[in-house]
N, C-alpha and C positions, 0 to 999 in steps of 0.2 A: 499523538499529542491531544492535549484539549483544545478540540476545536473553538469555544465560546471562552476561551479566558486570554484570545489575541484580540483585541481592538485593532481599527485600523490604524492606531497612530502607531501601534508597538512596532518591534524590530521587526514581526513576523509578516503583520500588515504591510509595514511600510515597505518590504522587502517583495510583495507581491504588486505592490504600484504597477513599476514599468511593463510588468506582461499587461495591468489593465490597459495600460495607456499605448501600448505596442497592439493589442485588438485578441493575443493569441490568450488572455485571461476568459473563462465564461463561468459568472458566479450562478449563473444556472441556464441549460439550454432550452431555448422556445416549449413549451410544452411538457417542463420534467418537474417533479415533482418538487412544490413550494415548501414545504415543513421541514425542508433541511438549508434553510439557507446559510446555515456555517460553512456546509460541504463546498469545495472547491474545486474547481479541472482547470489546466489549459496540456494546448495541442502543441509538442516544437521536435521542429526534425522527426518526425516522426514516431512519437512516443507520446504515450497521452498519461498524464500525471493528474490522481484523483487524492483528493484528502476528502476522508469522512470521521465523522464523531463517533467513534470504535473505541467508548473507553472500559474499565475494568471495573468488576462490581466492587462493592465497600466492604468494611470489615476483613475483609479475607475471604467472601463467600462468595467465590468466583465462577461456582453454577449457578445464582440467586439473582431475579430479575432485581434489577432499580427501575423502581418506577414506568416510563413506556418502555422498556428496552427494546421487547420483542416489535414492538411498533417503527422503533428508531431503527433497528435492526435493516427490516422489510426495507424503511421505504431509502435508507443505505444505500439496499442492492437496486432498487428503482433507480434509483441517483448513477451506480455505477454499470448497468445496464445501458440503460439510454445515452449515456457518455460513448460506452462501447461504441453503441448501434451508429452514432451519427459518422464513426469513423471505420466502420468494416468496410468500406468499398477497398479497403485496400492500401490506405494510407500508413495504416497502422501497425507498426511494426513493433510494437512492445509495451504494456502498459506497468507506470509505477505508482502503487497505494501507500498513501501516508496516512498511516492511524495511532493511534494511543494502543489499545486493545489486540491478542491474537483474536483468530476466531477460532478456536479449537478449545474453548469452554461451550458445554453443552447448549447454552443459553446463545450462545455468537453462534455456535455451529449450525443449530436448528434453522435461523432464521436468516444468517448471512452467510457461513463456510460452506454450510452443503450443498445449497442452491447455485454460491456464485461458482464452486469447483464444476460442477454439472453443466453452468454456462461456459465453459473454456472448452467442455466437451463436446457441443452444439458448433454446428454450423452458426457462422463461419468460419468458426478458432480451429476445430475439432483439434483441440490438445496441442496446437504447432505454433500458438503464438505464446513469444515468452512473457511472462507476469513477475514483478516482483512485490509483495506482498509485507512493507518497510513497518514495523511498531517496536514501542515501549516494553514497558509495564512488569517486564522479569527481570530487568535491568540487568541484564549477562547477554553479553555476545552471542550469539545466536542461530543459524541457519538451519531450515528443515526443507525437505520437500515433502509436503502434508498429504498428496496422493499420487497413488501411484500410477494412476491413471492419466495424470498431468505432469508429465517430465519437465516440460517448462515453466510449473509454478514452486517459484520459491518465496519462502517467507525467513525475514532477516530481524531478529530483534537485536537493540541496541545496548549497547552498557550503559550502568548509571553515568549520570551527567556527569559525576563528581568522578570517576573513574577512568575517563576517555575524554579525548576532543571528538567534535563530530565528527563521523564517519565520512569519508568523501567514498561518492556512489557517482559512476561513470556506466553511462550503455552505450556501449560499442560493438562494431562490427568484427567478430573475426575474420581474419584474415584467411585466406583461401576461399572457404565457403561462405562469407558474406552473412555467417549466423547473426544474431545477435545477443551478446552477451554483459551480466551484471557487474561488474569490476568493482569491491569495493574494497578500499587500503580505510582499514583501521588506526591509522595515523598513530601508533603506539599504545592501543588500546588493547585492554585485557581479552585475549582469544579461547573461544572456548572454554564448554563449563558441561555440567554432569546431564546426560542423556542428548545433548547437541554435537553435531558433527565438529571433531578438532578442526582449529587452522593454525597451520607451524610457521605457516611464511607472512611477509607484512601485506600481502594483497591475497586476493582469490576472485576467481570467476566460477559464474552457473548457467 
């Protein structure tokens, strides 16, 4: 989504109040980088949820910088790095990204997909923490795992507004082995679309 077109009075604002006023809201952490203060984290149950300004270029020209992209891009992954770092001790048992934008246009990929894929390869993750990786902007339903190097990063695009209700997204535990797993029930929404993995049933996990 667009990060700069919620005011705090809107639904979206006002809807992130009580994490502020509950303490687990941090509109940016002690020493991370200031030039995105749209971006957003907070930390619950063990899951650390990031929103960054990942939107899509104009026109149709979806390799073509706007403006700082590559700049905004960077300091994105600044934002969603240092969010990591403050919770690798162990805490952290699955992170979810809310953007507008995929990052697998060349312009997202250079400056935010391939570096942040390469950090889930890194100690501490090394490729075992799961991600889910939540945008817009193709407006079709959606699921990919973008490398194959990261079994646990999945990325889920949405359907247009006008075509679904929101998605409900649950991270739970499975049973037996205590994994952690995406659950998301499309609430009657259009599944699946050309070059995206089918889904035939009303829910799926990854």
């Amino acid at each position: 989504f667009w990060m700069d077109s919620y005011g705090p009075n809107s639904g979206f604002g006002s809807n992130l109040l009580p994490l502020r006023q509950s303490g687990v809201y941090r509109s940016n952490l002690a020493g991370a980088r200031e030039e995105r203060t749209e971006n957003f984290a907070f930390f619950r149950n063990g899951v650390l949820f990031l929103g960054i300004n990942m939107m899509g270029s104009f026109a149709g020209a979806r390799n073509e910088e706007v403006g700082d992209e590559a700049e905004r891009l960077s300091q994105n992954l600044d934002w969603v790095r240092q969010n990591m770092a403050a919770y690798a001790d162990g805490s952290m048992e699955a992170v979810v990204i809310f953007a507008h934008a995929p990052f697998e246009p060349s312009v997202q990929r250079e400056n935010f997909g391939t570096p942040f894929m390469d950090l889930l390869l890194d100690s501490p993750y090394n490729s075992e923490l799961p991600v889910l990786y939540l945008h817009g902007d193709g407006h079709a339903f959606c699921y990919k795992y973008p490398d194959v190097r990261n079994p646990n990063l999945v990325t889920l695009m949405v359907d247009d507004g006008a075509d679904a209700p929101p998605l409900l997204v649950s991270v739970k535990k499975r049973a037996g082995d205590g994994h952690v797993v995406f659950d998301v029930d499309e609430r009657g929404g259009l599944y699946g679309s050309a070059g995206c993995n089918p889904v035939v049933e009303n829910t799926w996990s990854a």
